[in-house]
Backbone as CSV, one residue per row, in Angstrom:
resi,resn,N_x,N_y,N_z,CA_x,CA_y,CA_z,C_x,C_y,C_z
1,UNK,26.794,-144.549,-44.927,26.140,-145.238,-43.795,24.938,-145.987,-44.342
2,UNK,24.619,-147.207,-43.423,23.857,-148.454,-44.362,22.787,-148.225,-43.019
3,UNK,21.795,-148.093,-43.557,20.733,-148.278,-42.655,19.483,-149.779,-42.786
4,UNK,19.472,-150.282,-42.037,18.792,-151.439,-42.369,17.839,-151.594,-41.192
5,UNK,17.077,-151.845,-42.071,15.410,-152.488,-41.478,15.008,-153.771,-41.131
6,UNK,15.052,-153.900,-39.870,14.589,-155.412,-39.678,12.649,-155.873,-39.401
7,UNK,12.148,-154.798,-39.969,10.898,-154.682,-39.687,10.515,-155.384,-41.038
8,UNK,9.380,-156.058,-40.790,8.925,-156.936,-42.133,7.606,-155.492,-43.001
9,UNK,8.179,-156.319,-44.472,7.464,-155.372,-45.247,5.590,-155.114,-44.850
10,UNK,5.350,-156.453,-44.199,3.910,-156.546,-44.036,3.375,-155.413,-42.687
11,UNK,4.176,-155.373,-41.961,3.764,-155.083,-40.801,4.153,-153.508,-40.927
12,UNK,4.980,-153.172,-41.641,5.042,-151.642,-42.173,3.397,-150.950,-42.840
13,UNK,3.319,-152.329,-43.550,1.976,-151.786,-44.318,0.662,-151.955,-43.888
14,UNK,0.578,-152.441,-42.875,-0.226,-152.917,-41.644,-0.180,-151.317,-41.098
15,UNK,1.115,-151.018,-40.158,0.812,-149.923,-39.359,0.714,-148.738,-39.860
16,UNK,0.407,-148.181,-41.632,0.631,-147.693,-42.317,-1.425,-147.289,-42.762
17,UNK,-1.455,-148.498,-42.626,-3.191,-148.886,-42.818,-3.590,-148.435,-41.810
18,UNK,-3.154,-148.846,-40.815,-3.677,-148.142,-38.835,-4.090,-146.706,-39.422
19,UNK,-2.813,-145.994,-39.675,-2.962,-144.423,-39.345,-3.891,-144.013,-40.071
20,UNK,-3.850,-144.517,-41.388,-4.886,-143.848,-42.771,-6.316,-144.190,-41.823
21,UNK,-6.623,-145.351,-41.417,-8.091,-145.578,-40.797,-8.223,-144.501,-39.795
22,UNK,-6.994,-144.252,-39.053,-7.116,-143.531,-37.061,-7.419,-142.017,-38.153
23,UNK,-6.625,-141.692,-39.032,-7.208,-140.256,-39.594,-8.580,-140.423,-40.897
24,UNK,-8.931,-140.914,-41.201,-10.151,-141.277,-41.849,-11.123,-141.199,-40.462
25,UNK,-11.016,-141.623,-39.477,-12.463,-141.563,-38.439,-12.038,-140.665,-37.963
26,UNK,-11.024,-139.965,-37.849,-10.629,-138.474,-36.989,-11.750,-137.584,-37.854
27,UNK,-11.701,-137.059,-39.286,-11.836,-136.649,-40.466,-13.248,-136.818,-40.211
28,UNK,-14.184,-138.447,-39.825,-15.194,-138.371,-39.956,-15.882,-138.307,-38.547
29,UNK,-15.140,-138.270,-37.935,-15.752,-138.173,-36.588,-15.962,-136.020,-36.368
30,UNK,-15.104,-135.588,-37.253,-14.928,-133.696,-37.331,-16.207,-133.597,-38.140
31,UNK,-16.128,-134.437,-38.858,-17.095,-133.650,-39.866,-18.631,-134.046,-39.232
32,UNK,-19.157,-135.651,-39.186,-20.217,-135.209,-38.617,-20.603,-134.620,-36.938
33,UNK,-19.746,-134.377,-36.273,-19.945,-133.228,-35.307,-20.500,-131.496,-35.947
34,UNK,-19.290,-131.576,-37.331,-19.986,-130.448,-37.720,-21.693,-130.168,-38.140
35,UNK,-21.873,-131.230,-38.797,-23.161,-131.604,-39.458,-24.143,-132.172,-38.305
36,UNK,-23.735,-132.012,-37.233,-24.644,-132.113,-36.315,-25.437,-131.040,-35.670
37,UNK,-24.108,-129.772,-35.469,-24.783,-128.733,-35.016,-25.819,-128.053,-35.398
38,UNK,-26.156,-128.024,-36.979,-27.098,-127.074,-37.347,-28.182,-128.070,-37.406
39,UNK,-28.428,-129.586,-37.533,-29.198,-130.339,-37.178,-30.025,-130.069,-35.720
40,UNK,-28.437,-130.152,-34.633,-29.260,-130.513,-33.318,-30.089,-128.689,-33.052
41,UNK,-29.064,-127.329,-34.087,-29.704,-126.168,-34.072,-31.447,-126.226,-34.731
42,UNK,-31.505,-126.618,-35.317,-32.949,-127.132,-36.237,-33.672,-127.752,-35.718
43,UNK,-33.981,-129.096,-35.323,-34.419,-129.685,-33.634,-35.201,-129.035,-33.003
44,UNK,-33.813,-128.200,-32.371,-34.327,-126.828,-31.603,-35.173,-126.249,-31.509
45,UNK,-35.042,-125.685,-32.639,-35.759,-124.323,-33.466,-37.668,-125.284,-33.766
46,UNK,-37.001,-126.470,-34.065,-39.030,-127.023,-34.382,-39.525,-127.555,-33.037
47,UNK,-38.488,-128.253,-32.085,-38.941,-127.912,-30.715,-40.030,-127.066,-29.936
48,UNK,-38.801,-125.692,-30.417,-39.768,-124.782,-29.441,-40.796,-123.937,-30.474
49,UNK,-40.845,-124.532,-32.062,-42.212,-124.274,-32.399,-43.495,-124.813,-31.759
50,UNK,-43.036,-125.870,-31.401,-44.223,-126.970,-31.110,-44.268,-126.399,-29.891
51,UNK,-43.488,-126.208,-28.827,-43.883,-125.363,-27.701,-44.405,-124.175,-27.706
52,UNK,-44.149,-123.083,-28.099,-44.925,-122.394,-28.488,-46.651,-122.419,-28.946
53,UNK,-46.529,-123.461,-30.009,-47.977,-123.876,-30.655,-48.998,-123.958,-29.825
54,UNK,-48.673,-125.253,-28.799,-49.126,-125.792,-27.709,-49.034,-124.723,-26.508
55,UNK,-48.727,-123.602,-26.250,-48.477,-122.751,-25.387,-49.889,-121.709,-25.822
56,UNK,-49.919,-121.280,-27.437,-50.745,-120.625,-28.018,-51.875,-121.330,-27.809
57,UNK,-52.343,-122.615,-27.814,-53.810,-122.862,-27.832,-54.193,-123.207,-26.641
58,UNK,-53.249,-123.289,-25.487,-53.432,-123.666,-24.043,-53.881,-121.918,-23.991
59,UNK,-53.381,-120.630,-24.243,-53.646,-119.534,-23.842,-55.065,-119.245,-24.497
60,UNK,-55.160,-119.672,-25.874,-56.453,-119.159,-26.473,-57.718,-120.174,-25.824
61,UNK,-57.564,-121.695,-25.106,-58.394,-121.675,-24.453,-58.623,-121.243,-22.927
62,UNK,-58.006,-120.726,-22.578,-57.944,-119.959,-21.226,-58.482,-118.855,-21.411
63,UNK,-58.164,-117.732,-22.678,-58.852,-116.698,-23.183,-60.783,-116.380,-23.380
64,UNK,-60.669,-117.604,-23.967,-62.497,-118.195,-24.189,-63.258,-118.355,-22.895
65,UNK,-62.216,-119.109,-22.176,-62.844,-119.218,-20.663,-62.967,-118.713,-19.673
66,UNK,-61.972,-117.170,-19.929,-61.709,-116.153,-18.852,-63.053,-114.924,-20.083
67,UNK,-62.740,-115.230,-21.071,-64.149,-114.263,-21.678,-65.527,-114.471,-21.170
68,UNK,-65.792,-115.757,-21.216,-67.214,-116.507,-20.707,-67.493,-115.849,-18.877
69,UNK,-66.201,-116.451,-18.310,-66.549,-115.692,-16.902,-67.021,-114.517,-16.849
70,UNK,-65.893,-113.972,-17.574,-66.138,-112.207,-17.540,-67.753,-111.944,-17.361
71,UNK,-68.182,-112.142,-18.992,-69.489,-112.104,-19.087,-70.428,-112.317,-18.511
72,UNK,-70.100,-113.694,-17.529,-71.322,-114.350,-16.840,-71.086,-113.249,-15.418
73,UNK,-69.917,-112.711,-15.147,-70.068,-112.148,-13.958,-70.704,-110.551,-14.318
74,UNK,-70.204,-109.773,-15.671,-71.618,-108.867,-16.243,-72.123,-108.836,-15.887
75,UNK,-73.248,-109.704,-16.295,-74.533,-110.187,-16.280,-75.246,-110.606,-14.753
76,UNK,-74.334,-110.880,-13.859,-74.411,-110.911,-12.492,-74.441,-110.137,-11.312
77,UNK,-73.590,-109.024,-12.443,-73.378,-108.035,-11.573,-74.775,-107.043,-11.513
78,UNK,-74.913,-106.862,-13.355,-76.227,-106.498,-13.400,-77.360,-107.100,-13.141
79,UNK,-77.307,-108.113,-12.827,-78.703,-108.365,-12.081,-78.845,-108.000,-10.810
80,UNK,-77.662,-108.143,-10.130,-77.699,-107.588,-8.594,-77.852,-106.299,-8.549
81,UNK,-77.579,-105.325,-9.635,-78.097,-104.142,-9.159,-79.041,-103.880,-9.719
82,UNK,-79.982,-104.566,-10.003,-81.339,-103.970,-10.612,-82.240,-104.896,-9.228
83,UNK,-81.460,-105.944,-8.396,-82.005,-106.055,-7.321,-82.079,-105.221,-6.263
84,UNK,-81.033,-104.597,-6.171,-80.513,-103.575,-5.063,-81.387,-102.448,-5.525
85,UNK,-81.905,-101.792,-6.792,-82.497,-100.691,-6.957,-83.919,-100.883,-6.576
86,UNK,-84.459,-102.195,-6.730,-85.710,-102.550,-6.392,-85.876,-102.375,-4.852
87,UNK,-84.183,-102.711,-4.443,-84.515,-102.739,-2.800,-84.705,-101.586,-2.235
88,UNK,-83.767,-100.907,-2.879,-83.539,-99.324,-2.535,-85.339,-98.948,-2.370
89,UNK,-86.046,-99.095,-3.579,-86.960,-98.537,-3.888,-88.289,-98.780,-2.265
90,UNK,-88.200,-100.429,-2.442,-88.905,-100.673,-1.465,-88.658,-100.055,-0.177
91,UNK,-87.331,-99.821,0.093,-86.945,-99.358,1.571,-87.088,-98.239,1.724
92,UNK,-87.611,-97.149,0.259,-87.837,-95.734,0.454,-88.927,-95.299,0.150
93,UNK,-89.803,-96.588,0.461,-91.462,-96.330,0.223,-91.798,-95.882,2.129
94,UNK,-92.831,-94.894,1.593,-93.093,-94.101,3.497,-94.622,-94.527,3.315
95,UNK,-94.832,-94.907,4.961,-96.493,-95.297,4.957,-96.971,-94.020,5.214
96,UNK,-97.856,-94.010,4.047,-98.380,-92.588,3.809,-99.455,-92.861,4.398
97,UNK,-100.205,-93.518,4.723,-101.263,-93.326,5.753,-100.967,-92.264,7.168
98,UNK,-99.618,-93.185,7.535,-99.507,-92.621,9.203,-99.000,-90.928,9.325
99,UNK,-98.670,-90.854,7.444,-98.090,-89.384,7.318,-99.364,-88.320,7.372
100,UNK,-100.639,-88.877,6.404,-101.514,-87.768,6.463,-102.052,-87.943,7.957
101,UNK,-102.185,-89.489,8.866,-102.508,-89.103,9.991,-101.946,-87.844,10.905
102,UNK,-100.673,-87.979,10.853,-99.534,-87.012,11.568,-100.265,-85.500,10.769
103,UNK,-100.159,-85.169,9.835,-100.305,-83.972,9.523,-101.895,-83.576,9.727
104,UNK,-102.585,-84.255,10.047,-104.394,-84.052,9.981,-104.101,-83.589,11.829
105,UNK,-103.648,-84.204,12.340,-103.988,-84.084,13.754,-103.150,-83.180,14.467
106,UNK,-101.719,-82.924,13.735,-101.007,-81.551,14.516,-101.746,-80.468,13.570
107,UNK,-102.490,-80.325,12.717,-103.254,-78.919,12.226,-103.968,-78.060,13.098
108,UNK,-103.253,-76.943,13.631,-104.491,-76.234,14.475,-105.233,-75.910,13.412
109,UNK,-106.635,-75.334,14.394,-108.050,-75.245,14.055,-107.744,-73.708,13.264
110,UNK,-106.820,-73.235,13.331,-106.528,-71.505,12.424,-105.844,-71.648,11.339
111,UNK,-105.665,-72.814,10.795,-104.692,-73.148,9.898,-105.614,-74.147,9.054
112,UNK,-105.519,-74.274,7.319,-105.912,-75.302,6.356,-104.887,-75.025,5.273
113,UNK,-105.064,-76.528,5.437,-104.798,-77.036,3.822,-104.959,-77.170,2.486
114,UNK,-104.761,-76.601,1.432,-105.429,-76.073,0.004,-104.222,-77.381,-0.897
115,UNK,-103.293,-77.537,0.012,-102.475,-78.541,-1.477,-101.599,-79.348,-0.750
116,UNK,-101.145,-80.782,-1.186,-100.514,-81.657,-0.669,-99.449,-82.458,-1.627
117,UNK,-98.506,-82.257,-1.861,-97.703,-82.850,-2.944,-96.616,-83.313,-2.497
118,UNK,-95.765,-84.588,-3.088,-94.444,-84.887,-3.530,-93.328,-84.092,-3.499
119,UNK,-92.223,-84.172,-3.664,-91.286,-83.725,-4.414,-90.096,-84.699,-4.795
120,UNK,-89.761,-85.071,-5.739,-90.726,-85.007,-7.171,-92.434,-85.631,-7.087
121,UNK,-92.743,-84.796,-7.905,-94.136,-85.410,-7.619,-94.534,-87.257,-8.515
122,UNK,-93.460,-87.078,-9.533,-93.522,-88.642,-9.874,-92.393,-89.144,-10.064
123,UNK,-92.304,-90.515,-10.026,-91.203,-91.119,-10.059,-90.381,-91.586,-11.540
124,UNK,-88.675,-90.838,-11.642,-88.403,-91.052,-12.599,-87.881,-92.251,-13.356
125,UNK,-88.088,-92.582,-14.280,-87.521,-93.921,-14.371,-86.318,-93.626,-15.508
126,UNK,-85.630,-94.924,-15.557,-84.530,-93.844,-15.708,-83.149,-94.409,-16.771
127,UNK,-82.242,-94.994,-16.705,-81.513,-95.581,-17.634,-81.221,-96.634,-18.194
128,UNK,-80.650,-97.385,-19.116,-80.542,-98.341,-20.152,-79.082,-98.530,-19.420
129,UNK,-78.690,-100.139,-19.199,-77.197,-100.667,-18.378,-76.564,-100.370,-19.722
130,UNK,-75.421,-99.449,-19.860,-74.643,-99.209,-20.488,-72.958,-100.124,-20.182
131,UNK,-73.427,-101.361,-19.970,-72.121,-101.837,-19.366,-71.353,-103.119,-20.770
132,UNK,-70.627,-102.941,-21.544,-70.237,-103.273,-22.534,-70.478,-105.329,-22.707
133,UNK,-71.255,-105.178,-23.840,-71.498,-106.503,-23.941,-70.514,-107.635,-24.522
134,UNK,-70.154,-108.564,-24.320,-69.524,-109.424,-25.185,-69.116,-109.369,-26.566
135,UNK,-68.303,-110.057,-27.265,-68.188,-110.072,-28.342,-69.645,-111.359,-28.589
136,UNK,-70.408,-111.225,-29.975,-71.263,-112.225,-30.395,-70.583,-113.598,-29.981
137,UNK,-71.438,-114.635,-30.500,-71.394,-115.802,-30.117,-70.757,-116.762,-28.566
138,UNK,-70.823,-115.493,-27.831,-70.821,-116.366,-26.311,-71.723,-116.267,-25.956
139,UNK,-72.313,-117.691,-24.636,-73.533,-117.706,-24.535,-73.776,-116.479,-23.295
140,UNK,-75.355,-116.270,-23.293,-75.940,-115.092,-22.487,-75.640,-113.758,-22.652
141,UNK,-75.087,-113.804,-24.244,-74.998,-112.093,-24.436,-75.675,-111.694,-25.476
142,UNK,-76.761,-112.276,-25.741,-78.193,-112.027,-26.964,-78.356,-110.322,-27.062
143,UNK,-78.538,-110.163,-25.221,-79.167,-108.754,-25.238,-79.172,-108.080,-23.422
144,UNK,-78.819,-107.043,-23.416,-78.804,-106.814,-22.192,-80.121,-106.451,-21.535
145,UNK,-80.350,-106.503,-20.439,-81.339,-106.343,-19.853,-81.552,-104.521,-19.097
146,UNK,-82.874,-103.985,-19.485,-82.809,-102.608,-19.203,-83.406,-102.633,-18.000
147,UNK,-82.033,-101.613,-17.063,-82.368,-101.825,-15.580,-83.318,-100.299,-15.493
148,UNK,-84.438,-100.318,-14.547,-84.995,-98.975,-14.743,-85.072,-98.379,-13.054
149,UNK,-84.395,-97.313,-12.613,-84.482,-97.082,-11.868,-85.625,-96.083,-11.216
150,UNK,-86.352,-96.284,-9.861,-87.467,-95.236,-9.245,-87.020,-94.656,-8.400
151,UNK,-87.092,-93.042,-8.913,-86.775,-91.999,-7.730,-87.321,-91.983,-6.774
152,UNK,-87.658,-91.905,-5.873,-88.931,-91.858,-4.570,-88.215,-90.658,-4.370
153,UNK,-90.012,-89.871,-3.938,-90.271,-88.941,-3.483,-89.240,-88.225,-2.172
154,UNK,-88.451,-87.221,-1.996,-87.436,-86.698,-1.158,-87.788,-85.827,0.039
155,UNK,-89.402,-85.220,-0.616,-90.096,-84.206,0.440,-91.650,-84.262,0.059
156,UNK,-92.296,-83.516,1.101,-93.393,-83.652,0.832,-93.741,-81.808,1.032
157,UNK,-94.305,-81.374,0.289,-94.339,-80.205,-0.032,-96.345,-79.635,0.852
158,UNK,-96.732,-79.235,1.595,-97.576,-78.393,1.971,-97.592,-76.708,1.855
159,UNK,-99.117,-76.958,1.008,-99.949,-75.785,1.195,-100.847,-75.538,1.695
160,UNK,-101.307,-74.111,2.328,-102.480,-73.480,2.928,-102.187,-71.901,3.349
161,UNK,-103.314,-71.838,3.977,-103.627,-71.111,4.700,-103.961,-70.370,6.198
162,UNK,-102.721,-69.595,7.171,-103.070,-69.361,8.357,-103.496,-68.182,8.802
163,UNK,-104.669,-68.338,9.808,-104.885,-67.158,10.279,-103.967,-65.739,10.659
164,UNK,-102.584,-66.083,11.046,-101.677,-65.541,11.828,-100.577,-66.231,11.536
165,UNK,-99.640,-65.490,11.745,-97.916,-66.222,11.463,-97.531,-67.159,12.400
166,UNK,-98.102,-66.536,13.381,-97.937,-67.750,14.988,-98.690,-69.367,15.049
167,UNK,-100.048,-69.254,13.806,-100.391,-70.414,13.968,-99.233,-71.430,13.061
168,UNK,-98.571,-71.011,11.718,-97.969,-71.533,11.159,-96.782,-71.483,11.949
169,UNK,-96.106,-70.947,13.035,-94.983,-71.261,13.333,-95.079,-72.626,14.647
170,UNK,-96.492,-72.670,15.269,-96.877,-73.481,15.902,-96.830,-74.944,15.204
171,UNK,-97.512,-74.914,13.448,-97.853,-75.805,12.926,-96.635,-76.752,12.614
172,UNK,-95.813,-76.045,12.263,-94.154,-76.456,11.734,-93.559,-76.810,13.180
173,UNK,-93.485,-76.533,14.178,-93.294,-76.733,15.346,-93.337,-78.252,15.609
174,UNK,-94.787,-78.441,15.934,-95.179,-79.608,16.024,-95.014,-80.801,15.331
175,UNK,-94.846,-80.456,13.299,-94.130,-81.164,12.452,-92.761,-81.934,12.768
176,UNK,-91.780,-80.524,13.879,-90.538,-81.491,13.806,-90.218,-81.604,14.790
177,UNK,-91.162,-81.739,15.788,-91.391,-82.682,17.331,-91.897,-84.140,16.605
178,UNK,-92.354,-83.976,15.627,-93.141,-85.974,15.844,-91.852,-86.547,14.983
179,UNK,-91.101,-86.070,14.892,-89.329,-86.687,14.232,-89.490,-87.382,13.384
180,UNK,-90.745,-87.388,12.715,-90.750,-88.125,11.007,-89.825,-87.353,9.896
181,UNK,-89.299,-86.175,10.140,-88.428,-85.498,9.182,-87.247,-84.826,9.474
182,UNK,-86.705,-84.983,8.488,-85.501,-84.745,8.637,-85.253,-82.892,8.753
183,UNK,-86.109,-82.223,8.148,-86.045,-81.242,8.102,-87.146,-80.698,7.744
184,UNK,-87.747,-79.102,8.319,-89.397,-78.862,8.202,-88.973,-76.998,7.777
185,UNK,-89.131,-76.667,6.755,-88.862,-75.679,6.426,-90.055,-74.388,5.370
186,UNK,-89.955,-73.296,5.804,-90.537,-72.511,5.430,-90.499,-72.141,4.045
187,UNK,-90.657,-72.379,3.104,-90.177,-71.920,1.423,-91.178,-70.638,1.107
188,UNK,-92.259,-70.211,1.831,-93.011,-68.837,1.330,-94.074,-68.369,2.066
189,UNK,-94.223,-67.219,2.107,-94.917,-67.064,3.351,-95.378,-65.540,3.212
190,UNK,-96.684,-65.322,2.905,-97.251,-63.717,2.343,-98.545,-64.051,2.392
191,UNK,-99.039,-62.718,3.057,-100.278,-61.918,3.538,-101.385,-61.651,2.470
192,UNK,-102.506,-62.610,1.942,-103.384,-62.239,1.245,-104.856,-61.934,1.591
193,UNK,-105.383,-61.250,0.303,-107.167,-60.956,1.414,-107.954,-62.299,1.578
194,UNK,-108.701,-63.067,1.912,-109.024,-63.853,2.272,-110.451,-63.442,2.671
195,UNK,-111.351,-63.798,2.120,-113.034,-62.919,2.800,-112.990,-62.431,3.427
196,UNK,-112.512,-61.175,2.976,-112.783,-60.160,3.587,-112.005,-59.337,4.893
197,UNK,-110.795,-60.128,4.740,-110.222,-60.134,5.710,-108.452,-60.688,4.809
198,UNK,-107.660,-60.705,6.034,-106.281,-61.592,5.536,-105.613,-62.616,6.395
199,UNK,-104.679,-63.571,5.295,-104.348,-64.638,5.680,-103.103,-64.975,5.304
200,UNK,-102.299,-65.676,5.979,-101.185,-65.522,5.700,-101.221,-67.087,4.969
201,UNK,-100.846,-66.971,3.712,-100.473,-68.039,2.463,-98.877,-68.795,2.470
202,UNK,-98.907,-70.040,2.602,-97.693,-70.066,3.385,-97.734,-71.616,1.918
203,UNK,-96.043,-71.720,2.286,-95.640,-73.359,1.758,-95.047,-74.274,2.489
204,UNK,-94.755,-74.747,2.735,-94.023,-75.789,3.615,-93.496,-77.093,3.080
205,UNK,-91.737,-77.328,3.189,-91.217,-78.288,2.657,-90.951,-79.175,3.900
206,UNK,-91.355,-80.485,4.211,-90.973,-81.474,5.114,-89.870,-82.383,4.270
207,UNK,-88.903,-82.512,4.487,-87.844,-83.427,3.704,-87.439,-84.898,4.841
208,UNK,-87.033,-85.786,4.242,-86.654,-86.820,5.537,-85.139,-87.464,4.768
């Protein structure tokens, strides 16, 4: 059997050329897809360095600026309470005038006074703000400021001398009718000679 070709030699070698080109860009169209991936993987990867980077110094200045607050509100806080202790202080000062008035004029005439005191008798002053300072070089944290607090006085403590137990129960009586205290209490109370005679030696705590 005779097989014959009516196809021209050129056009054989023509469509012969086609395929070698259609698989030559197949070939190169595989390969750089391959050589793309670990490219467009790499990209990537320095991408989200740079995001990151820029993520890190957006946080470290937010850090600086949430430190600075911090501090400045410290420092705010402690000043307000070394205002508030001052206030405290002022608001627990007693006009001691109108107190020895009160106690001079309910004294019966059988009853004196030998001692007049506090309790505490002075005022303590008192601690160093232990409230943690900054790290160096932010501003307003050189040195903290020492807040000092004043105890005021809680009671007022009377001594003397009564003729009779009845004048001192009269005397205390009258103490916590004029409602300057909170509480008027007996702390000691014994029978000594007294010229020639006896007296009952007494203490007395007024607290408010």
């Amino acid at each position: 059997m005779i097989g014959i070709n009516l196809i021209a030699p050129s056009v054989l070698e023509a469509r012969c050329r086609k395929r070698r080109i259609q698989r030559w860009i197949y070939v190169c169209a595989i390969g750089s897809l391959v050589a793309a991936i670990p490219l467009s993987i790499e990209i990537s990867r320095h991408q989200k360095v740079q995001s990151l980077k820029r993520e890190k110094t957006m946080l470290a200045t937010m850090i600086e600026s949430t430190r600075s607050r911090l501090n400045e509100s410290g420092i705010e806080i402690r000043n307000l309470e070394a205002q508030m202790g001052r206030a405290n202080a002022l608001r627990s000062k007693r006009p001691w005038s109108r107190l020895l008035a009160l106690i001079a004029d309910t004294l019966p005439q059988e009853l004196w006074l030998v001692s007049l005191a506090t309790d505490p008798s002075t005022s303590t002053v008192g601690y160093r703000d232990l409230t943690p300072i900054a790290s160096p070089g932010v501003a307003g944290t050189d040195s903290a400021p020492q807040v000092v607090t004043m105890e005021a006085p809680r009671a007022l403590v009377l001594q003397g001398y009564a003729l009779h137990h009845k004048n001192l129960y009269e005397y205390m009586s009258r103490l916590k009718r004029s409602e300057r205290f909170n509480d008027v209490s007996l702390t000691n109370a014994s029978e000594e000679p007294v010229l020639g005679s006896t007296a009952v030696r007494f203490e007395v705590e007024c607290t408010w």
